[in-house]
N, C-alpha and C positions, 0 to 999 in steps of 0.2 A: 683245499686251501688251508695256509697254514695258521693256527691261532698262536699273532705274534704283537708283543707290544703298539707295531704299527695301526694296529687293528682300533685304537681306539684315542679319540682327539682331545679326551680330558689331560689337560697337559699337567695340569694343578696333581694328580695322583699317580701320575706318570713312571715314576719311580715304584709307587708301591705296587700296582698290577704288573708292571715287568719282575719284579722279585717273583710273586704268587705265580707267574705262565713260565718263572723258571722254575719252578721249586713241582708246578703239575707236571706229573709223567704223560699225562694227554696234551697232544697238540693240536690235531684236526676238527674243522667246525661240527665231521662226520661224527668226533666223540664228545658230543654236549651234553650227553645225558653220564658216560664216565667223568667230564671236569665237574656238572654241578655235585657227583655224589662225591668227589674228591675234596671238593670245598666244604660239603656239609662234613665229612670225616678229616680231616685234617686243619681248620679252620675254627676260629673261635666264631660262635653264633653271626656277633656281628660285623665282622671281617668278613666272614661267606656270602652274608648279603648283601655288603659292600662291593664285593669283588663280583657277583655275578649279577648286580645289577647292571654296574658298569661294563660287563662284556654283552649285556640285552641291551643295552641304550649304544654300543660300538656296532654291533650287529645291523640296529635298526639304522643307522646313518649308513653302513655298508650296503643297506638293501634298498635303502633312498636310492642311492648315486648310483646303485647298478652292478655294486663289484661283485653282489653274491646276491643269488633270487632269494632266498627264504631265509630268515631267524631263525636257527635251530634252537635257540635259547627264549621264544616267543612264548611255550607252552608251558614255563621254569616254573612250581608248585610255590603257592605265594608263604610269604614266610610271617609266619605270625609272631603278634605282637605280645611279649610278655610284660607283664605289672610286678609281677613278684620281685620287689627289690632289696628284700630284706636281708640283713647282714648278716653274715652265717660263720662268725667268729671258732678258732678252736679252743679248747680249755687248757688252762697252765699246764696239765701233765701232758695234753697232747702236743701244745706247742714243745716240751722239753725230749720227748719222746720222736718229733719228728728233727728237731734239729740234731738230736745225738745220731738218727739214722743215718743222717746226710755226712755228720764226721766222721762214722766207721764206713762208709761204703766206699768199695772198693773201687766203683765205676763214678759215681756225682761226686765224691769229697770234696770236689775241686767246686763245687756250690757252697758248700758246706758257708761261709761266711756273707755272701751273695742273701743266704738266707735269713742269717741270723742277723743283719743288717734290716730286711725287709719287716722282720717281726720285732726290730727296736723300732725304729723310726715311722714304721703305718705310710711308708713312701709308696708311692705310685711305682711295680716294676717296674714302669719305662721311664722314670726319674733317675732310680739308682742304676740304669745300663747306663745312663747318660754324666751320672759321677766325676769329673775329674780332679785329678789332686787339687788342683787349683782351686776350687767349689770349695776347699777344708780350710780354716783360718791356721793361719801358721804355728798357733800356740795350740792348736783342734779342740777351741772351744764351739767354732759355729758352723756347720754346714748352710752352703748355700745352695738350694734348689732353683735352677735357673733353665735347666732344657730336660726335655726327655725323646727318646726314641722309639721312634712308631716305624716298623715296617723296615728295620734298618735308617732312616734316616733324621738326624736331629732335627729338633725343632722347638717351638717352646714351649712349658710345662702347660696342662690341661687348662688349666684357667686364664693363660699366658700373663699369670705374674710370679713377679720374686719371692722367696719366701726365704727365712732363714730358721732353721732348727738348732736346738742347743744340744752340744755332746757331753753326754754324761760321763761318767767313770765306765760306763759297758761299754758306747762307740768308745772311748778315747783307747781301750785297750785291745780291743778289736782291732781299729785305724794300726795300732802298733804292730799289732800280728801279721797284718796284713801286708802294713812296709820294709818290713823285716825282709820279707821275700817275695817281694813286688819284682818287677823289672826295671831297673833305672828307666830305662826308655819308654816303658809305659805312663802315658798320661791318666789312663780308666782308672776308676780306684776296682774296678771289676771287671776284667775285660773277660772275653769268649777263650775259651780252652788254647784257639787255636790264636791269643791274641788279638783279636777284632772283636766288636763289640759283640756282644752275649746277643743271639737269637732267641728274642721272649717266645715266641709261639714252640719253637726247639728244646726249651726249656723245661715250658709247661708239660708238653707232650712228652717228652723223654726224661729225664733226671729229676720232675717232680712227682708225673704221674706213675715213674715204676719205686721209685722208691716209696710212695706213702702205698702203692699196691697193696705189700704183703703187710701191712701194719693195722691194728685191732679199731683200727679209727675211721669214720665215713670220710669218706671222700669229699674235697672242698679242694676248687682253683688255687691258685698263687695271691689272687687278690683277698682272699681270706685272710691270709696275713696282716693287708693292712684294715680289715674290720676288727680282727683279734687285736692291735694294739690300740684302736681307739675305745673299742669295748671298756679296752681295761683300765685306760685314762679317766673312762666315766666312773666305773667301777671305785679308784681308789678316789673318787672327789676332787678330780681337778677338772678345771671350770668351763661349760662348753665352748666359749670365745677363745680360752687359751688354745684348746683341744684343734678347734678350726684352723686355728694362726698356724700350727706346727701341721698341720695334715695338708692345708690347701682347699680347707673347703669353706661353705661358709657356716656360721652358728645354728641356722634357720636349716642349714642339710644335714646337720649332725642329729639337731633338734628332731627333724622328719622320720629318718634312718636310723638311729641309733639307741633313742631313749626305750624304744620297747623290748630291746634287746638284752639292756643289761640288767644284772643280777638282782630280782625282787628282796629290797629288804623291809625290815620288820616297820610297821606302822609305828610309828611312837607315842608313847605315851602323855597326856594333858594332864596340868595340875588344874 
């Protein structure tokens, strides 16, 4: 039998297990033990066991009702729970060091702004795939954060509210470079190579992780990006409530996550 979107009644996720049973080279329920080792390797943590919880919960309804005897995915090794949430920021030369890689590279340059976008603004990747011109105040003093894309499909930002961010002299001159040689027709202010919206998981795996490959620096996801620019809001003394407004989070998660991270300075002195 073949393992096909039909295979499962959550309709609410619908969209994003069909993406994932196109993107697996396994198809048959005979190869459950190649799709789960393909989600643990191609699949971020918790997208894996999103994705293959919900094909053992489709499985077990299929063996309810009779259409298939057994749950191949019954025995699936359980996925443990990590605590370690700490924020794993890069340092100014490595942040300047990874973006100049992505400008001269001959295969991602076409990230190259994608990125440098990601490490101004501490935005959520799946905020800035979701970007459109229209989100930029006309004078591109304000960005407004209003949807992000999960799994290929819009929807609304993590906390599902509005947020607006202020563009400095770096986006506003960025925004320029970028419109210079946009597409008229394109609405994304960052759309995918091939013009459709930028595949984050395609992203991460391909154009982020070979490029910082060969590079003298430890290895850290995409989302490091936006720990490294809120690190560094703390860093120069601007205020943790501001800090939240412009990231989407709240003061009390900045406060939890982020004060032991940054730069220890000097005790000061009482008169």
């Amino acid at each position: 039998m073949l393992v096909t979107p039909s295979t499962t009644t959550h309709s609410i996720d619908f969209a994003k297990i069909r993406a994932k049973l196109k993107r697996c080279p396994y198809k048959q329920l005979t190869q459950a033990s190649d799709i789960i080792n393909w989600a643990m390797a191609q699949l971020t943590r918790g997208s894996a066991k999103r994705f293959l919880l919900q094909l053992r919960a489709a499985c077990n309804w299929a063996t309810a009702a009779g259409v298939i005897e057994d749950n191949p995915f019954s025995d699936m090794p359980k996925f443990k729970t990590t605590t370690d949430r700490t924020p794993d920021p890069f340092t100014p030369s490595e942040q300047h060091l990874i973006l100049g890689t992505f400008q001269r590279s001959a295969d991602y340059a076409y990230y190259a702004e994608f990125v440098e976008f990601l490490f101004l603004t501490g935005a959520r990747p799946s905020e800035a795939i979701a970007l459109d011109w229209e989100h930029i105040s006309n004078e591109r003093h304000i960005i407004t954060f209003c949807q992000a894309v999960v799994e290929g499909v819009r929807k609304d930002t993590k906390t599902h509210q509005i947020r607006r961010f202020p563009i400095n002299s770096q986006l506003q001159a960025l925004f320029e470079r970028i419109a210079e040689k946009a597409d008229p027709a394109t609405t994304t202010v960052f759309p995918g190579p091939k013009g459709s919206l930028i595949d984050q998981h395609n992203f991460a795996s391909r154009a982020w992780r070979k490029t910082l490959q060969p590079l003298p620096i430890r290895y850290r996801p995409p989302y490091s990006m936006r720990h490294t620019f809120i690190t560094s809001c703390l860093e120069k003394g601007i205020g943790v409530p501001q800090v939240a407004s412009w990231v989407g989070n709240s003061p009390k998660t900045i406060w939890e996550h982020y004060a032991g991270v940054i730069c220890v300075q000097d005790v000061p002195t009482f008169e």
